[in-house]
N, C-alpha and C positions, 0 to 999 in steps of 0.2 A: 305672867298670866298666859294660860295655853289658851290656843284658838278656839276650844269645844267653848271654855266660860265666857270667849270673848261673841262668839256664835250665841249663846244660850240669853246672854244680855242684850244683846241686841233685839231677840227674838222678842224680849218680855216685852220691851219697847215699844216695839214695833205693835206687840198685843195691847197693850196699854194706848198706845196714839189710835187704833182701830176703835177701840172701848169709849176713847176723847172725842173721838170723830162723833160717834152713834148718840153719844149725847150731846152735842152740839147739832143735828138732825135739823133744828127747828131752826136756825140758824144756815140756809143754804150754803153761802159763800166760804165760811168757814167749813161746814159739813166740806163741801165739795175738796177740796185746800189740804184739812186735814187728812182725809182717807187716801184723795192720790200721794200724798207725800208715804202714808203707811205701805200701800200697793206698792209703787216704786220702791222704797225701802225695802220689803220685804223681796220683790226678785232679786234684788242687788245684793241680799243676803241668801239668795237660791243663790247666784252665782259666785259670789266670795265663798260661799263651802263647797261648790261645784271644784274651783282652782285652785283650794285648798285640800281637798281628800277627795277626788274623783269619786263622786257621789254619784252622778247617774250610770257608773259603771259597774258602781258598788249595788246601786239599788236594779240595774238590769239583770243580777244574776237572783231573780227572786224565787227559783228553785232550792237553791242552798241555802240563802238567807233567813235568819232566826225571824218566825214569825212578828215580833215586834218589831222590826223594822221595816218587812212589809207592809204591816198596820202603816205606822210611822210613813213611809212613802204614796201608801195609797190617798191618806188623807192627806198629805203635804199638796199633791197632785192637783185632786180634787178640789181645795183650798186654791189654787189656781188658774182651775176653769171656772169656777165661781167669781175669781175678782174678773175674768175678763167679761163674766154676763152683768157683774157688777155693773161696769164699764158701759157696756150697752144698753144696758137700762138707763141709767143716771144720764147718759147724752140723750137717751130719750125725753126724758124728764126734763132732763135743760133746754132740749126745743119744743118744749111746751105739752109733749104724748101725756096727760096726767093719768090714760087710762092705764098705763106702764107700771106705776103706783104700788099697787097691792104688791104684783108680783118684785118689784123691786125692795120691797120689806121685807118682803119674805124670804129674799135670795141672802138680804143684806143679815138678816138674825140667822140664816142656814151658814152664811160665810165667819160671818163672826163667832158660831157654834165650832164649827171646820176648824179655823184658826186656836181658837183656846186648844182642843184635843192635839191640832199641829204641837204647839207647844208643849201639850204635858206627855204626849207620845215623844217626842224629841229628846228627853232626859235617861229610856231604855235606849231610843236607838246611838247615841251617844258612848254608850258604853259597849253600844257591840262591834 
């Protein structure tokens, strides 16, 4: 099994536990539990394809690069500064900020939107 399907499974995964998170929501402790495991997971799979195919050297020359994989990078990115305001909201939330709230739903359905398209962009950039 080459590393691209072994990367691409994991990726679903990783979308699916995000997906298990958002409806476990009502459910804090689990909510909380499940998503950092997805978060974690999914950088750990930024960095197993980082030291597997020199990915950010690949995605730095984005002059030359077939536009689907610039797509593919920008949202991957993106998808990453989102889970760290994730992050920052949700300890909000957990020390009690409820006014934090709204926008922390709104980051969490913009991050979970980010993450599906990471994935279904990930299947061009793959092949280039």
């Amino acid at each position: 099994m080459s590393s691209a399907v072994l990367f691409q499974i994991q990726s679903f995964l990783i979308m699916c536990t995000l997906y298990v998170g958002v409806y476990l929501r009502k459910k804090r402790k689990v909510h909380i539990m499940v998503q950092s495991v997805a978060i974690i997971w999914d950088i750990l799979l930024i960095l197993q394809i980082e030291l597997t195919r020199g990915a950010i050297v690949k995605a730095s020359k984005a002059v030359t690069n077939e536009m689907m994989l610039n797509i593919h990078v920008s949202i991957a990115v993106s998808t990453v500064i989102l889970y760290l305001l994730m992050i920052y909201t949700g300890r909000k939330l957990i020390k009690g900020d409820q006014s934090i709230r709204p926008r922390h739903k709104a980051l969490g359905w913009t991050t979970l939107v980010m993450r599906t398209l990471t994935f279904i962009t990930s299947f061009w950039a793959v092949t280039l």
